[in-house]
MARZALO-446283 format. One line per field, with one value per residue (C-alpha): residue in one letter; x, y, z. Coordinates in pm, whole numbers, always signed. Layout:
N
res a,...;
east X,...;
north Y,...;
up Z,...;
END
This chain:
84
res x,x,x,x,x,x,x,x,x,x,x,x,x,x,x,x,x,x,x,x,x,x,x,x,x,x,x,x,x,x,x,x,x,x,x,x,x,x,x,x,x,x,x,x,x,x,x,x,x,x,x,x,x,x,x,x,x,x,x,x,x,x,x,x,x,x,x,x,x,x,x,x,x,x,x,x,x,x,x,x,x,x,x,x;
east -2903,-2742,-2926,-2692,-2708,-2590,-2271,-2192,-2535,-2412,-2234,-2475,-2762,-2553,-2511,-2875,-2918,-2715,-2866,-3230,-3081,-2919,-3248,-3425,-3176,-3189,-3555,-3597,-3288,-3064,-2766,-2585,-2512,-2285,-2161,-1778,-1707,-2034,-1973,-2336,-2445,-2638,-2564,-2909,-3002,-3143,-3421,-3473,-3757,-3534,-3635,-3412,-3463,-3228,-3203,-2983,-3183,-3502,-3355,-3211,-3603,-3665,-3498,-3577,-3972,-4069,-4290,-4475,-4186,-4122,-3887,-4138,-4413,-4125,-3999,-4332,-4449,-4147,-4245,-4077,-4224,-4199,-4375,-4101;
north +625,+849,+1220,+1485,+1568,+1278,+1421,+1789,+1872,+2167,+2324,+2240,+2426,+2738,+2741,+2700,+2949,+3162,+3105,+3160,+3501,+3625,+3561,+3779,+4063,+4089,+4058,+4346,+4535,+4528,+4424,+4114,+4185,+3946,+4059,+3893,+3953,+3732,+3331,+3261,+3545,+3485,+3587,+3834,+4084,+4404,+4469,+4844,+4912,+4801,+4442,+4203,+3781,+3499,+3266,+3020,+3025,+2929,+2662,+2480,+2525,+2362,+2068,+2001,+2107,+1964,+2128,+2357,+2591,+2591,+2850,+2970,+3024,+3194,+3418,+3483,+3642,+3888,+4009,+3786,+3705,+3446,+3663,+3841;
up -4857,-4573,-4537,-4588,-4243,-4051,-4064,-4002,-3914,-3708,-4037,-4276,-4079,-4039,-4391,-4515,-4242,-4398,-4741,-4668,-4467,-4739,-4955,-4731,-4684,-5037,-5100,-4843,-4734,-4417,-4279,-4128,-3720,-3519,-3151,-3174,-2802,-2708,-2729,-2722,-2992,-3307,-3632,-3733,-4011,-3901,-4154,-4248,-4030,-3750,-3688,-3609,-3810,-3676,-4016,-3839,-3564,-3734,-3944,-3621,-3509,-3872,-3813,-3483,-3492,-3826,-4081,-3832,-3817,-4175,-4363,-4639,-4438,-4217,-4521,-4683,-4361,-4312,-4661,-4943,-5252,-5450,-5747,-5963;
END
């Protein structure tokens, strides 16, 4: 059976980027940022206190890094909970 991303990998990781962003911005406030007159710029969410996260980013480091950069560790230690 073929892994989902054998084809479109580059699309696919941009949107579960984009998915575990949004989870954070809306566990703990900010905003989406994009520069549109920079080719090479990243897609971020300035968090309230100012910080910047790169979701995308960190999912491409997923994928090619393996478990060590994982995304809940990543998420739990910006200050996500799991606990409703």
């Amino acid at each position: 059976m073929a892994s989902l991303l054998t084809t479109d990998r580059g699309a696919r990781l941009f949107a579960l980027g984009c998915h575990v962003g949004e989870t954070v911005r809306l566990a703990l406030g900010g905003r989406w940022e994009a520069d549109d007159d920079d080719p090479r710029g990243e897609i971020d969410i300035r968090l309230p206190d100012g910080s910047v996260v790169r979701p995308v980013q960190r999912l491409m480091k997923r994928f090619a890094n393996g478990p060590e950069d994982g995304v809940v560790g990543y998420a739990t230690a910006l200050g996500t909970s799991t606990a409703n």
